[in-house]
N, C-alpha and C positions, 0 to 999 in steps of 0.2 A: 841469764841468757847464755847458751853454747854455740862456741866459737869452735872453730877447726882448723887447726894451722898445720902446713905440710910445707914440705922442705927443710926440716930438721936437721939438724947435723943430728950425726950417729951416736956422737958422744956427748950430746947432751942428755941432763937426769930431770927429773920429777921437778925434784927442788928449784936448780934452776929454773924451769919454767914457770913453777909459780910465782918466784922472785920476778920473773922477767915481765909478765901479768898484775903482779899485786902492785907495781908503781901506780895502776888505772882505778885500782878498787880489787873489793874483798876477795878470793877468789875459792870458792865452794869445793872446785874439784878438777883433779888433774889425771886425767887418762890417756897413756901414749899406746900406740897399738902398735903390734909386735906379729911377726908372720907366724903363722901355724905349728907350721914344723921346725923350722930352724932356732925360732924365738927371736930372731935378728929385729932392731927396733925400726920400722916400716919410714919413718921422718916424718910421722904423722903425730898428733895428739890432739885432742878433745880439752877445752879449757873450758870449763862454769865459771861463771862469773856470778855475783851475788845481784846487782843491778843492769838492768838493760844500759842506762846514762857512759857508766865505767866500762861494761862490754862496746858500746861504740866510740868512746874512746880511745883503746885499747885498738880496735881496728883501724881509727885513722892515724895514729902513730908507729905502729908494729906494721900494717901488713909493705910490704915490699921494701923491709928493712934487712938489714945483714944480723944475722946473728951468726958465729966462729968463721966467717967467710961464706955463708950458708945466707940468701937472699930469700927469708922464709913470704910465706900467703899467708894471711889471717882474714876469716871469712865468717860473718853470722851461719849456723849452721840451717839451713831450710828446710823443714821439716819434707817428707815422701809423700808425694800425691798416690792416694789408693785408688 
């Protein structure tokens, strides 16, 4: 299941995030996204999660928590209506 947490501190890395993730379950895959031109990292990332159980988990623990003083959102991602 893909998750999408915004409100990042700046200085958090990959790693961390996974660490901060894998307490819930396995975690597939980690994609922070980064602005265009500058490359500057947006306080956005993308977390896969290996089971749906541990992806909502993970959401009711993490979202409207502090992480470096930074009160991040963690949200099931919902797919775009065409």
């Amino acid at each position: 299941m893909k998750l999408v947490v915004s409100n990042l501190p700046e200085t958090i890395d990959e790693k961390e995030i996974e660490q901060l993730f894998s307490r819930f379950g396995r975690v597939s895959q980690v994609r922070m996204l980064y602005n265009f031109y500058t490359q500057k990292f947006r306080g956005m990332a993308y977390v896969d999660m290996e089971d749906e159980t541990s992806a909502r988990s993970a959401v009711q623990q993490l979202n409207q928590s502090r992480v470096h003083e930074n009160v991040i959102t963690v949200e099931p991602v919902v797919p775009a209506k065409l």
